[in-house]
BADREN-22214 format. One record per residue (C-alpha): residue number from 1; x, y, z; chain; residue in one letter. Coordinates in Angstrom, 1 decimal. Layout:
BEGIN
{seq:NUM | east:X | north:Y | up:Z | mol:A | type:A}
...
END
This chain:
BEGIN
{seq:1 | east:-5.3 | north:-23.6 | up:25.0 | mol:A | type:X}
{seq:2 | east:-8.3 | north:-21.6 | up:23.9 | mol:A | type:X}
{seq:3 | east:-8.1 | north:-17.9 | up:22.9 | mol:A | type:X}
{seq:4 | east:-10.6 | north:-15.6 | up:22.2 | mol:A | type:X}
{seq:5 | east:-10.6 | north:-13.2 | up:19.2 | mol:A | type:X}
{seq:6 | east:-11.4 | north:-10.1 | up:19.7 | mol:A | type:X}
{seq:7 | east:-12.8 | north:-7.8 | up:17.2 | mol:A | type:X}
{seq:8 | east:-11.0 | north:-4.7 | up:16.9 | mol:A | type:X}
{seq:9 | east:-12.5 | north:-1.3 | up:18.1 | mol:A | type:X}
{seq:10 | east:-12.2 | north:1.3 | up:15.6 | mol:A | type:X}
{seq:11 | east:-12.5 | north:5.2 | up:14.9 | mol:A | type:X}
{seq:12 | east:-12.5 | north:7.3 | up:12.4 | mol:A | type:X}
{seq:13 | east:-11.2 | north:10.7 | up:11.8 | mol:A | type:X}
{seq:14 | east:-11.6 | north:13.3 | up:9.2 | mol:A | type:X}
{seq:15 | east:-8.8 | north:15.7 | up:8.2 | mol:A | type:X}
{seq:16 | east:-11.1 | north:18.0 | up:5.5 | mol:A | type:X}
{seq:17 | east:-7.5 | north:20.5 | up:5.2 | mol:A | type:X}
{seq:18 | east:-5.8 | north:17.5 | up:4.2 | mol:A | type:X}
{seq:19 | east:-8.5 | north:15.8 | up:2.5 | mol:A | type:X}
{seq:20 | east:-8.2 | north:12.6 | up:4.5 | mol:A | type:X}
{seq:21 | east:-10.0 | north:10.3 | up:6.2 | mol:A | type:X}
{seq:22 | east:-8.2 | north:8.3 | up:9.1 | mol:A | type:X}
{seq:23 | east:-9.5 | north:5.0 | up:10.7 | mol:A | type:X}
{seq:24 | east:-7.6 | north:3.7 | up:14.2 | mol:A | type:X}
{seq:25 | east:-8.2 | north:0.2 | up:14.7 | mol:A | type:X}
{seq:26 | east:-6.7 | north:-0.8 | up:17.9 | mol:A | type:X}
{seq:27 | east:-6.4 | north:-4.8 | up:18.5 | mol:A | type:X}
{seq:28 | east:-4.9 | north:-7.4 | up:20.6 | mol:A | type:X}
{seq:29 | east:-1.5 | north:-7.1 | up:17.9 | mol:A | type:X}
{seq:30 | east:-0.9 | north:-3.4 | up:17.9 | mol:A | type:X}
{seq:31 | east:-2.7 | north:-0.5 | up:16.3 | mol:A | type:X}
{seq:32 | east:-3.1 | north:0.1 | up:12.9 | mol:A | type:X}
{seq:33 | east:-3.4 | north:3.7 | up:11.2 | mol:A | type:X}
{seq:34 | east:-5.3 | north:3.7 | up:7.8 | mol:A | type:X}
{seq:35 | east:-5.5 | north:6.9 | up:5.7 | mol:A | type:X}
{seq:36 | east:-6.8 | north:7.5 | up:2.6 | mol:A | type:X}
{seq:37 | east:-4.1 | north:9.7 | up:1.6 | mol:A | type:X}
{seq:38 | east:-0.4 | north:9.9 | up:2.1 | mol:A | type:X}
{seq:39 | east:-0.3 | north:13.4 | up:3.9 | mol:A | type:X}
{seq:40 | east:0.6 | north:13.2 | up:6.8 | mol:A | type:X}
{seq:41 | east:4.6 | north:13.9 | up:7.8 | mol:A | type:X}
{seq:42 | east:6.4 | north:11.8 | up:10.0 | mol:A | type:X}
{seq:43 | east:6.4 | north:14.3 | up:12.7 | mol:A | type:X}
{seq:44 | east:2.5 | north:15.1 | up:12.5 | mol:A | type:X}
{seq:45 | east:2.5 | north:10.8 | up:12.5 | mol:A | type:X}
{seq:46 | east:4.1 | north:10.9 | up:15.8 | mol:A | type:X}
{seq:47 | east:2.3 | north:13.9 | up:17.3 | mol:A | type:X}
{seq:48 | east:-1.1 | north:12.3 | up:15.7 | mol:A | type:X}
{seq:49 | east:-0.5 | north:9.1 | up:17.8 | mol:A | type:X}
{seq:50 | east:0.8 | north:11.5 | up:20.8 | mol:A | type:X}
{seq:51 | east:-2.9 | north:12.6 | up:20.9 | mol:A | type:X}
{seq:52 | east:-4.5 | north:9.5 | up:20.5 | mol:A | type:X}
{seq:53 | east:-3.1 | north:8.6 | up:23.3 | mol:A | type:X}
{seq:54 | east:-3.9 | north:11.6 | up:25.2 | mol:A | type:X}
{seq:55 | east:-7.1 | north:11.4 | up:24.4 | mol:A | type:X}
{seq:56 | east:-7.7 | north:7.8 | up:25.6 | mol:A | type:X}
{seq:57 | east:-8.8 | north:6.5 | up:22.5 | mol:A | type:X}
{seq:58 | east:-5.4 | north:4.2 | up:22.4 | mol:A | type:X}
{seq:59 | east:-3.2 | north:2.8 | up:25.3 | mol:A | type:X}
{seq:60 | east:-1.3 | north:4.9 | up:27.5 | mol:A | type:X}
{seq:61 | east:2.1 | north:3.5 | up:26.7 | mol:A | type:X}
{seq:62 | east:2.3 | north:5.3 | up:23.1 | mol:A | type:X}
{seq:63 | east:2.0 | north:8.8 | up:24.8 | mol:A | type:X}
{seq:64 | east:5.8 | north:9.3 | up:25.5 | mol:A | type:X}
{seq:65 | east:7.3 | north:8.7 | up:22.3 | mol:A | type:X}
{seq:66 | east:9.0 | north:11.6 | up:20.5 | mol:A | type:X}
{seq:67 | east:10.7 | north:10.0 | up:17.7 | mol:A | type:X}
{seq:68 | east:9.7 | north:11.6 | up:14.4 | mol:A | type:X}
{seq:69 | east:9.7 | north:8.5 | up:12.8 | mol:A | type:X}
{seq:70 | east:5.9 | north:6.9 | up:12.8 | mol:A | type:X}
{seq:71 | east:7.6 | north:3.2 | up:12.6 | mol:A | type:X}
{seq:72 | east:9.6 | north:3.9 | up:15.7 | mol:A | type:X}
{seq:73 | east:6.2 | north:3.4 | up:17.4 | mol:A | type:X}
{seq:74 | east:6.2 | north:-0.7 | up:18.7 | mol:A | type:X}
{seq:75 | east:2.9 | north:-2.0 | up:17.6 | mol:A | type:X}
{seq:76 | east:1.4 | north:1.0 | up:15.1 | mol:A | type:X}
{seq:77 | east:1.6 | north:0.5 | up:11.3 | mol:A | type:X}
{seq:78 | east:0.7 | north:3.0 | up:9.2 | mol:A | type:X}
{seq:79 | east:-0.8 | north:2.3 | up:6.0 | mol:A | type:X}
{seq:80 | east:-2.2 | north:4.1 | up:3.1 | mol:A | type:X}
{seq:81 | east:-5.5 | north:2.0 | up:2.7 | mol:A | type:X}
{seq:82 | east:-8.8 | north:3.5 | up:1.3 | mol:A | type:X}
{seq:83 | east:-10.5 | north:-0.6 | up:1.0 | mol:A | type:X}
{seq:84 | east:-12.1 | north:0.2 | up:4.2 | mol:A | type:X}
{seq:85 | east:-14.7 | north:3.2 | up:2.7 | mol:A | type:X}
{seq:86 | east:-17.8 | north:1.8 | up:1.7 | mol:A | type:X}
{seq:87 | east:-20.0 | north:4.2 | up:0.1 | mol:A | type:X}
{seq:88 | east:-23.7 | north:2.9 | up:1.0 | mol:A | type:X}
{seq:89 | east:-26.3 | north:2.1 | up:-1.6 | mol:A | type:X}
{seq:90 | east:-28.4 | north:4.8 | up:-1.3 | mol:A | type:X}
{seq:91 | east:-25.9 | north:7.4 | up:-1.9 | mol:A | type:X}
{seq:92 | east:-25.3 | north:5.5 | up:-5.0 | mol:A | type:X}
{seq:93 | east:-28.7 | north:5.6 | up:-5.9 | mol:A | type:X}
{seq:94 | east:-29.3 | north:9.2 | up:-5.0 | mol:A | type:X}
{seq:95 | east:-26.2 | north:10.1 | up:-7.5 | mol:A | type:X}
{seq:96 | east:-27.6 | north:8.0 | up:-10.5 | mol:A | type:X}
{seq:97 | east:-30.9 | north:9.5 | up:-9.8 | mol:A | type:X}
{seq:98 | east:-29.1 | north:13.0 | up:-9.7 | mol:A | type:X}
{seq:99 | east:-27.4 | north:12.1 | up:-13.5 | mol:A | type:X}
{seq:100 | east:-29.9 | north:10.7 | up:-14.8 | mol:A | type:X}
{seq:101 | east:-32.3 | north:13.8 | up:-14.9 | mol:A | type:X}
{seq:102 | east:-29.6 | north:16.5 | up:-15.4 | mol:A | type:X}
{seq:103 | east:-28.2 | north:14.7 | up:-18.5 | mol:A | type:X}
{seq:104 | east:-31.7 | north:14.3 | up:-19.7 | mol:A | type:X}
{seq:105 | east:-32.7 | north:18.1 | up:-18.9 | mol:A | type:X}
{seq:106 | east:-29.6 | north:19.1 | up:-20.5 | mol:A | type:X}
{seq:107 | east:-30.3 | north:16.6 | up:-23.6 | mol:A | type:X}
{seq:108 | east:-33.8 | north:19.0 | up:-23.9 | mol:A | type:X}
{seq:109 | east:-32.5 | north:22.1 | up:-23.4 | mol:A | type:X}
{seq:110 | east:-29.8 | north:21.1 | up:-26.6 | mol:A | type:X}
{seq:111 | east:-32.8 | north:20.1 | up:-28.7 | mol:A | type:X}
{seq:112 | east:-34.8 | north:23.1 | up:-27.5 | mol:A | type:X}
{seq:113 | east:-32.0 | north:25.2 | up:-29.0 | mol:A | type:X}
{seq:114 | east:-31.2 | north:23.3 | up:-32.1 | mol:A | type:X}
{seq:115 | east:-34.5 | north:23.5 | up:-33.1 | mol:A | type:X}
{seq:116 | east:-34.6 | north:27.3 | up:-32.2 | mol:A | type:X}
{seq:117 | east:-31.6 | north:27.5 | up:-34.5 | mol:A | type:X}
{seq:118 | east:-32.4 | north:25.7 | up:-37.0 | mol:A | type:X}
{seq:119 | east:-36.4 | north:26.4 | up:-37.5 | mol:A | type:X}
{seq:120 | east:-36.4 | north:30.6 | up:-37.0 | mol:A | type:X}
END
């Protein structure tokens, strides 16, 4: 028996009043919920997954559940997972760059007033 292995769509969300981000991968086994933060309640879990549904973006089936309990849900697992964030190298680079040059302006700016002190 051959099976083929799908990779699993995802999407991503951003919650900036929480201050979390939200990935929805939705595979063959279920979908998993993976937020950065713990801060969602289990009613805005429920109501979260509600509106996935809704929306389309997974299937139909999950859109008439009202328990407030997230778990409740067959198939969704909620985890508090921020593995999947991958800051890309030229961020990095940009931000060492951005160090780098204000800790050696302020470095001056010290000397520039110790010798002010010091020699007037």
């Amino acid at each position: 028996m051959n099976s083929i292995l799908t990779k699993p769509v995802c999407y991503e969300f951003c919650f900036p009043e929480k201050d979390t981000l939200v990935r929805v991968e939705v595979g063959d086994d279920g979908v998993t919920v993976r937020a950065t933060r713990d801060t969602f309640t289990e009613q805005r879990k429920a109501s979260f997954v509600r509106e996935l549904a809704a929306e389309g973006f997974i299937s139909d089936t999950y859109r008439w559940f009202s328990s407030a309990r997230a778990e409740a849900y067959l198939g969704v697992h909620w985890r508090v997972d921020y593995s999947w964030l991958v800051i890309p190298p030229y961020a990095i680079a940009t931000a060492r760059r951005f160090t780098l040059r204000l800790l050696v302006c302020s470095m001056l700016f010290w000397l520039g007033q110790m010798a002010t002190l010091f020699y007037c």
